[in-house]
C-alpha positions, 0 to 999 in steps of 0.5 A: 655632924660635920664633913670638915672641923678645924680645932683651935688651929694655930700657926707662927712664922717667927714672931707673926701669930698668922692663925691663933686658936681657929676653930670652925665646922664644914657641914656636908652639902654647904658652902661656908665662904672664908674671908677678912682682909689681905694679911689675915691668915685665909690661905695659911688656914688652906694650907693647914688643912691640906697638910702643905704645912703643919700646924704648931697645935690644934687638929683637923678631921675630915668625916672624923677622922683625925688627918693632922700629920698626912701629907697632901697627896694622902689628904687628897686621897681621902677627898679634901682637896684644894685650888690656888689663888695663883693659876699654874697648869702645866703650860706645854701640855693639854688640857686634857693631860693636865686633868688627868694628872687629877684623875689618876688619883682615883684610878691606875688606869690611864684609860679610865682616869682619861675617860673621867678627865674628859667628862669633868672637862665637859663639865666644867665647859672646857670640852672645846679647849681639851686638846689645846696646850694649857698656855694658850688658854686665857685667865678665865678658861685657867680658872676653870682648867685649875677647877677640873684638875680639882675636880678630877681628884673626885673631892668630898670637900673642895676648898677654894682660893680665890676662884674669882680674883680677876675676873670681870662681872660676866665672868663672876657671874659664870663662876658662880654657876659653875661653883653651884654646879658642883656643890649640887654634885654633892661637894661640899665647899670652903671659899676664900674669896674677896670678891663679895658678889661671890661671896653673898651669892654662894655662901649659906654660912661666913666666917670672917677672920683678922690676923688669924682669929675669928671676929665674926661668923653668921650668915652672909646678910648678917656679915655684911651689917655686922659693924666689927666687919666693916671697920676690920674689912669692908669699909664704909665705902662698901655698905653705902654701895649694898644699899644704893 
């Protein structure tokens, strides 16, 4: 049984095949990392499943429901919702109100929607920063607001851009908490990241793709021996650091 199953996706800009016949499943409660090199497809994939842009074939179901064809905002509704590699709050207003954009989702209350803003902005550890203007907020505390505004939508399934690209190791190491957090809330988590470290200590499943198609999937430890996967994205350089 799966939460979230992608069949044979695939997606052409001219004469550039990005995605070509993917096919994957998202079980409830896992974090399934998606990873391959800059150029590969993973944020077209993102933006397939969440109706930001349609496919040419294939077909996405999110608790077997078929939601090909919704736009976002109703993809959102139903519990699939996503972050962005490139961080954009909205930069001259709060924290606070920024999240709860997010939480009106759920509710027509404004009171309501604003009491479940702040507790996800607890959560997420963002509690001393509500009433600041998003712009005044660092790289690593934007990462988390873009979380909350997330978060707020109450996801089912929660995929993942990028979280960790620019930060440094303690603050990897914070994310990764946090992003554990989240899926024990009951979030089930699709991951496109670059950063291994993240990746090894998340994902329980990883699939790695290459100019649109799957060229490996298995458990993480397995990814990083597998020797197609080092020649297409790791490197040599990358193996001989694991195990020094």
């Amino acid at each position: 049984m799966s939460i979230l199953a992608a069949q044979n996706l695939t997606k052409s800009f001219g004469g550039l095949l990005a995605v070509s016949s993917l096919s994957f499943q998202l079980k409830p409660g896992e974090i399934l990392g998606l990873i391959g090199p800059n150029g590969a497809g993973k944020t077209t994939v993102f933006n397939l499943l969440t109706g930001f842009m349609p496919p040419d074939s294939g077909a996405v179901h999110l608790e077997g429901d078929l939601i090909l064809g919704l736009q976002p905002h109703e993809i959102c509704r139903r519990g699939l919702v996503r972050t962005f590699q490139i961080v954009r709050p909205f930069l001259n207003i709060s924290v606070l109100d920024n999240v709860l954009v997010g939480a009106l989702v759920r509710t027509g209350s404004v009171a309501r929607a604003r009491d479940h803003a702040r507790s996800v902005i607890d959560f997420v550890g963002l509690g001393a920063m509500t009433y600041a203007e998003a712009q005044s907020l660092p790289l690593p505390l934007r990462k988390r607001l873009e979380l909350a505004r997330a978060l707020a939508t109450q996801p089912k399934v929660l995929l993942l851009d990028e979280v960790m690209a620019g930060l440094n190791p303690t603050e990897v190491d914070e994310l990764i908490a946090l992003v554990r957090q989240i899926n024990q809330s009951g979030v089930s988590i699709l991951l496109i990241e670059h950063v291994m470290r993240g990746v090894m200590a998340l994902s329980q499943r990883v699939i790695v793709i290459n100019y649109g198609r799957t060229i490996a999937e298995g458990p993480p430890d397995d990814i990083v021996k597998n020797p197609t996967v080092i020649e297409a994205y790791l490197g040599k350089e990358f193996v001989v650091a694991e195990r020094s």
